[in-house]
N, C-alpha and C positions, 0 to 999 in steps of 0.2 A: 430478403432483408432489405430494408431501405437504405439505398446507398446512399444519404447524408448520415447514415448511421456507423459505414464501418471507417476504421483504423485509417488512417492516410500514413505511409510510409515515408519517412523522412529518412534522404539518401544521406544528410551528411550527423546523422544522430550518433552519436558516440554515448554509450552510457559512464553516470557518473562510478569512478573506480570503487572498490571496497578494500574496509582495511580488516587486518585480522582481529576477528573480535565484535566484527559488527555483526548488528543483527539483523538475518535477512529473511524475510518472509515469500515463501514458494508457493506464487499461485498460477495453476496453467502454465503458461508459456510467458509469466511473469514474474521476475524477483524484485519486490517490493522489498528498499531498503528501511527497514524500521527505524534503523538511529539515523541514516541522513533525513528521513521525514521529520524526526521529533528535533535534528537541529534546525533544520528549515523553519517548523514553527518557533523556536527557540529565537530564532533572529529576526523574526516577524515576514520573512520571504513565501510564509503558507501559511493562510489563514484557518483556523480550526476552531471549530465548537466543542467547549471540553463537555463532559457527562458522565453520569454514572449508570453500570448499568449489574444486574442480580445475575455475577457469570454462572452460576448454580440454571434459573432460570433460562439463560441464553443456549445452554446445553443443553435442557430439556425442550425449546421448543424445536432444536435443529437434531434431534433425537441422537445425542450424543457425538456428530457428523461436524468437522470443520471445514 
């Protein structure tokens, strides 16, 4: 692996709290918070490209797999 490619470990990272009710996306060894992403862009602090996409489609090319 090239090492300008992995993770750098940030000793004083504290992740952001969750409340009850939010939504939280489990990936790997990651929880991806879905409602503080979608406030972040909500208050223009994360920029995002919105789009459409055929989830019927999406699910057949990743052969039913998320």
């Amino acid at each position: 692996m090239n090492k300008s490619r992995k993770i750098k470990l940030n000793k004083n990272y504290t992740p952001l709290p969750t409340s009850e009710g939010d939504e939280i996306y489990p990936n790997g060894i990651f929880d991806f918070s879905i409602s503080r992403i979608l406030e972040y862009i909500a208050e223009g602090k994360l920029e995002a490209e919105e789009g459409r996409i055929e989830v019927k489609e999406w699910f057949e090319i990743r052969g039913g797999n998320i």
